[in-house]
LODREN-486270 format. One record per residue: x, y, z of N, C-alpha, C in turn; residue number from 1. Coordinates in steps of 0.05 Angstrom, whole numbers, plus 5000, padded with zeros to 4 digits. Layout:
# residues N
> X; Y; Z; X; Y; Z; X; Y; Z; NUM
...
This chain:
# residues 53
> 0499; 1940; 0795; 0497; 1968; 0794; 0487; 1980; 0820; 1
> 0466; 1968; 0836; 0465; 1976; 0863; 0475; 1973; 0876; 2
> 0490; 1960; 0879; 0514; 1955; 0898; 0538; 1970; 0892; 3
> 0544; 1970; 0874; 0561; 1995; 0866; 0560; 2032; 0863; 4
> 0532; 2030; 0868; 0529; 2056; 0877; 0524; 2059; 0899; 5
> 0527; 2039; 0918; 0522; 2036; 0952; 0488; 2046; 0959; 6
> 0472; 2033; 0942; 0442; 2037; 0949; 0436; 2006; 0957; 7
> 0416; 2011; 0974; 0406; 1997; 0996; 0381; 1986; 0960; 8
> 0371; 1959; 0975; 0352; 1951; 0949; 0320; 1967; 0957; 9
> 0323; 1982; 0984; 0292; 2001; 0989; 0298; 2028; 0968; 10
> 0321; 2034; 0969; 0329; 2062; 0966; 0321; 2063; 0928; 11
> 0336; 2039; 0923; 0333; 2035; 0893; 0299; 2032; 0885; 12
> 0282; 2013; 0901; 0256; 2012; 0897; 0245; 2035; 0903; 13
> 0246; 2061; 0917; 0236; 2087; 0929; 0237; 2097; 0896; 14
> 0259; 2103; 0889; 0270; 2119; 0859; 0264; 2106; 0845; 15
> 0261; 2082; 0837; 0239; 2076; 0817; 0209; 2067; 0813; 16
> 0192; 2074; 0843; 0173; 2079; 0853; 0160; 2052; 0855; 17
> 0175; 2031; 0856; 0165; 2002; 0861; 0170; 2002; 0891; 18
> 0159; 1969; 0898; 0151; 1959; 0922; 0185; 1955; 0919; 19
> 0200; 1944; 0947; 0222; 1940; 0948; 0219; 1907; 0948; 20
> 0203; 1887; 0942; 0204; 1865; 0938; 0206; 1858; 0903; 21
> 0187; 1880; 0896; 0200; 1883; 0865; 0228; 1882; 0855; 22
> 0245; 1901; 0872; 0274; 1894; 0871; 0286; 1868; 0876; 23
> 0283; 1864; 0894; 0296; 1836; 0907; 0286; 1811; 0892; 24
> 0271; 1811; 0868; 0262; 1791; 0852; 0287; 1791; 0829; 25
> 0304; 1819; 0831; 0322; 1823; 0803; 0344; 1809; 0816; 26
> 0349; 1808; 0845; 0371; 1797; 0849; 0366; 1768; 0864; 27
> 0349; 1755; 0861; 0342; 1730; 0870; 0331; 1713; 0837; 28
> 0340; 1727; 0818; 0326; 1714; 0780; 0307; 1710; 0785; 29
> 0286; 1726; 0799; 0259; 1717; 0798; 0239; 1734; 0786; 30
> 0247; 1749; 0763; 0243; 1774; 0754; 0259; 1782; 0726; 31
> 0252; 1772; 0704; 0265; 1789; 0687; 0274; 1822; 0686; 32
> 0293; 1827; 0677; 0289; 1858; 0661; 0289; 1859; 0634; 33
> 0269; 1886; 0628; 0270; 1891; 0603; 0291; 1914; 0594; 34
> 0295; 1920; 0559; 0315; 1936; 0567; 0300; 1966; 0575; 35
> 0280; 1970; 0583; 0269; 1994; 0588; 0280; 1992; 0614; 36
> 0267; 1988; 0632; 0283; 1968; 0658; 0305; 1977; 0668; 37
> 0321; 1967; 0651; 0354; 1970; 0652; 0358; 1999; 0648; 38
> 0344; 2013; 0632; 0360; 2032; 0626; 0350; 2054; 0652; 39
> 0335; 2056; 0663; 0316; 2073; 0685; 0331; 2061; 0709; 40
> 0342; 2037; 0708; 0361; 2034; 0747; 0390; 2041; 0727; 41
> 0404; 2038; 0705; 0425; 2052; 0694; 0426; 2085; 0707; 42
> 0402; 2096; 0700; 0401; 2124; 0709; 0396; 2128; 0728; 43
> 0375; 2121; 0750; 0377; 2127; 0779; 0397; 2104; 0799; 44
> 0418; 2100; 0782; 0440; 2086; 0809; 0462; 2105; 0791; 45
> 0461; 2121; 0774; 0494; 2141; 0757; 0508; 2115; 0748; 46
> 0497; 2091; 0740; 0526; 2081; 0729; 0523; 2080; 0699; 47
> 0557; 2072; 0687; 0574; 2081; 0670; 0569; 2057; 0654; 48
> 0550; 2040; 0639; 0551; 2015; 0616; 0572; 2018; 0604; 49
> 0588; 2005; 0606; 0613; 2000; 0601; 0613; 1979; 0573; 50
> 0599; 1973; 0564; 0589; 1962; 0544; 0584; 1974; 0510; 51
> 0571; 2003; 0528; 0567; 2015; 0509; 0591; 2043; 0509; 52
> 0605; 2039; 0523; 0625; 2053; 0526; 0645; 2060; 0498; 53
């Protein structure tokens, strides 16, 4: 999803008011998400869950 909204992993940590190493734990599996989680980078990156589509 960040990558597909062309956000940088600082830009994503800024908007969800974490450290930017907090991020980089989601994309290294060193970090679960919850679905609270999910749904708050769902909304600050605009993408489309296609899942629930």
């Amino acid at each position: 999803m960040r990558l597909a909204s062309g956000m940088s992993q600082a830009k994503l940590a800024e908007k969800l008011g974490t450290p930017a190493s907090y991020v980089a734990k989601y994309g290294l599996v060193e970090r679960r998400l919850d679905s609270i989680e999910l749904c708050v980078i769902i909304e600050v990156t605009d993408a489309v869950p296609k899942i629930f589509s």
